[in-house]
N, C-alpha and C positions, 0 to 999 in steps of 0.2 A: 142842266136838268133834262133838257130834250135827249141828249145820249142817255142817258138811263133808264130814259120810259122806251126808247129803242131799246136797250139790249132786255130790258125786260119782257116785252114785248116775245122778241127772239126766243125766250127762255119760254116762254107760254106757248109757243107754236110747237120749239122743239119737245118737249115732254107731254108736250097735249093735254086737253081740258081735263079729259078722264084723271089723269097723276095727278095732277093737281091741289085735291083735298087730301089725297093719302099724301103728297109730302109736306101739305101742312100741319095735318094731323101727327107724322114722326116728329117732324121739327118740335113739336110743343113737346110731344112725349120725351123727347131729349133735355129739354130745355128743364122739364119739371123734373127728369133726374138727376140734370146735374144741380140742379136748387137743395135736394133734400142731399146730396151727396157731399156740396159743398156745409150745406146745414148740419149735417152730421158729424164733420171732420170740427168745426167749430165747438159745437158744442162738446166733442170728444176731449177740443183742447183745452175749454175751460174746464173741463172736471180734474182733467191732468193738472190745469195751475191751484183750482182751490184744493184740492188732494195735498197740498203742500212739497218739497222737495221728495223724487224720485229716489228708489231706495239706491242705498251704498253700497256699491263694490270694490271690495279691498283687494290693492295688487302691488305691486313692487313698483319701482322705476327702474328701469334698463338704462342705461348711458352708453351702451354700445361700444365697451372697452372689454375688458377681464370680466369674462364669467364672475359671478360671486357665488361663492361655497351655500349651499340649501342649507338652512336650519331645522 
């Protein structure tokens, strides 16, 4: 525990008092975008599942032999 209030410490000297609040004030500002970011992708994913099955697209199968003649 004693090493960590050292490099803390360390970290306080080198960015100085002044930074300080502005990198705690980014940190949060980050923190609360990535909350509503990850918020958003969820709740995007549940409208996708109650939305039911994703529409159909109709295609052939290829097997990677003889061309087959178009219809």
């Amino acid at each position: 525990m004693s090493e960590l209030a050292v490099i803390l410490l360390v970290v306080v000297v080198v960015l100085g008092i002044r930074k300080l609040p502005e990198l705690t004030r980014s940190a949060g500002r980050a923190a609360r975008i990535f909350k509503s970011g990850s918020r958003a992708l969820k709740d995007q994913s549940a409208t996708d599942d109650a939305a039911g099955p994703g529409r159909v697209v109709r295609g052939t199968v290829v097997d990677g032999e003889a061309p087959r003649p178009r219809r």
